[in-house]
N, C-alpha and C positions, 0 to 999 in steps of 0.2 A: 373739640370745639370747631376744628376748621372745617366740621363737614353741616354745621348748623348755617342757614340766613333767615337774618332779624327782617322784615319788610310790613309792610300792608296788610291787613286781612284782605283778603281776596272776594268778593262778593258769595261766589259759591262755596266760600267755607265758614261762614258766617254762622251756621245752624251747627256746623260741627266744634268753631271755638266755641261758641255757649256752654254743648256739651264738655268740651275740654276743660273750660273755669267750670264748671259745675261738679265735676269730677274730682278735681286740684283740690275744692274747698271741703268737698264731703271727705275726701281720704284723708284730711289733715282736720277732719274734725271741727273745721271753721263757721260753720254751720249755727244759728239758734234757732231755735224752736219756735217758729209763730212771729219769723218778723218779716216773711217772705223775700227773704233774701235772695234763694234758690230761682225765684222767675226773675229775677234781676239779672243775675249771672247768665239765665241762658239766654237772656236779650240781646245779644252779638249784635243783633243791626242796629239797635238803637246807638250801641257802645256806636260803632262805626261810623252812623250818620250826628253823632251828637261830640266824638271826640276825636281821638287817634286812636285808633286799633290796629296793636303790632303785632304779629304771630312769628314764633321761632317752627322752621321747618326744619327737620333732619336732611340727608343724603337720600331717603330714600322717597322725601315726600309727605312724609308725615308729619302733621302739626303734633307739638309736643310744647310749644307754650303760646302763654299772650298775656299781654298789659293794654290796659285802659290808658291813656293818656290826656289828662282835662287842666286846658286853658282855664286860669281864673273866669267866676263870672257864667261859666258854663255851667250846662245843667248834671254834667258829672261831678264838677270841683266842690267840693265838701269842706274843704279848710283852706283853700290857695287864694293867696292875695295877691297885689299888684309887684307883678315884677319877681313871680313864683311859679313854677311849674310841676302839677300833681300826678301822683300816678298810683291806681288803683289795681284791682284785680288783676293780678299779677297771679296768675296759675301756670302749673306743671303737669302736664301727662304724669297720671301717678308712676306708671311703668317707665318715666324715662328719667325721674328724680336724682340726684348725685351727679348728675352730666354737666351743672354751670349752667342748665338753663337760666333758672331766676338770677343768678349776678349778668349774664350776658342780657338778659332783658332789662336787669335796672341800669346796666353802663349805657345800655340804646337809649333808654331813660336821660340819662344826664347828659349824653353827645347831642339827646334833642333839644335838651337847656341850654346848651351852649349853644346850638347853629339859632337857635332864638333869643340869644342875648339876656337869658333871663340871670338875677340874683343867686337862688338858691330854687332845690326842688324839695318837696314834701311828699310826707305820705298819710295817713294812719292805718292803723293795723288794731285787728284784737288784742288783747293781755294777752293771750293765750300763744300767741305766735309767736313763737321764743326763735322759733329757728330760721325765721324771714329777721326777727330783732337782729341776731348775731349776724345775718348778711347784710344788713342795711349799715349795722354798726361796726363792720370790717371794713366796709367801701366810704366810711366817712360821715356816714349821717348819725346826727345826735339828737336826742331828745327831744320833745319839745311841748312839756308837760301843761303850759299856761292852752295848748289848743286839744289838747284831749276832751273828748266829749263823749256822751251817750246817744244815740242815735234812737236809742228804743230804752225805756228802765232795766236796767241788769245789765244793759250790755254798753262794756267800758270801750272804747278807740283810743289810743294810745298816738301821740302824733310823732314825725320824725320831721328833720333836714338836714338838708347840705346843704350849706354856702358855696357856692363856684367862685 
């Protein structure tokens, strides 16, 4: 871990985190059919100009993750209310998975709730993401069944938080 840093997306790497979440979500299957999620994912600038966009870089340079980061109220935040702070697209370089990337990107996650005073942070996630469930539900976050929703028919989001 001590050769990873969590920072900014960089302007000129903006086309390449796209690719990176676009990647993260096909290799884990996260994907549905026909609700055009995939040009969402690869829209890194928008992410950046509309939210926080973190990228985890290795030692040698390489990006190997990033999180979405959206203020209540913004046009990222899907489920966060006043006095909550949400975090979305959370991907891994498939080839770098098992490294603590995604727990080191959701603890930058919760260290940015804290330097902004907020209550608790949230997330949602597919049913199907069982192994993002068990990291979010190791580091503290619980449930939070009353904001689950469906964003398209068929497809369920599952909500989470932390209280700080």
């Amino acid at each position: 871990m001590s050769d990873l840093e969590i920072r900014p997306a960089r302007p000129e790497e903006l086309t390449a985190v796209g690719e990176l979440t676009l990647a993260a979500y096909s290799a884990e299957r996260s994907l549905v059919d026909g609700v055009g999620y995939a040009t969402e994912l690869l829209d890194a600038a928008r992410r950046a100009e509309l939210a926080e966009l973190l990228v985890v870089v290795d030692g040698d340079g390489t990006l190997v993750g990033t999180v979405t980061v959206a203020r209540p109220g913004t046009p990222f935040a899907e489920l966060s209310r006043e006095g909550e702070l949400e975090f979305r697209m959370l991907g891994v370089l498939p080839s770098a998975t098992g490294r603590g990337i995604g727990e080191a990107l959701t603890r930058a996650v919760i260290a940015r709730a804290r330097e902004l005073a907020v209550a608790r942070v949230v997330l949602c996630s597919l049913e199907t993401m069982t192994r993002a469930h068990r990291l979010y539900e190791r580091l503290g976050f619980v449930r939070l069944p009353e904001r689950d929703w469906e964003p398209h028919p068929g497809v369920t989001l599952i909500a989470y938080r932390l209280e700080l």
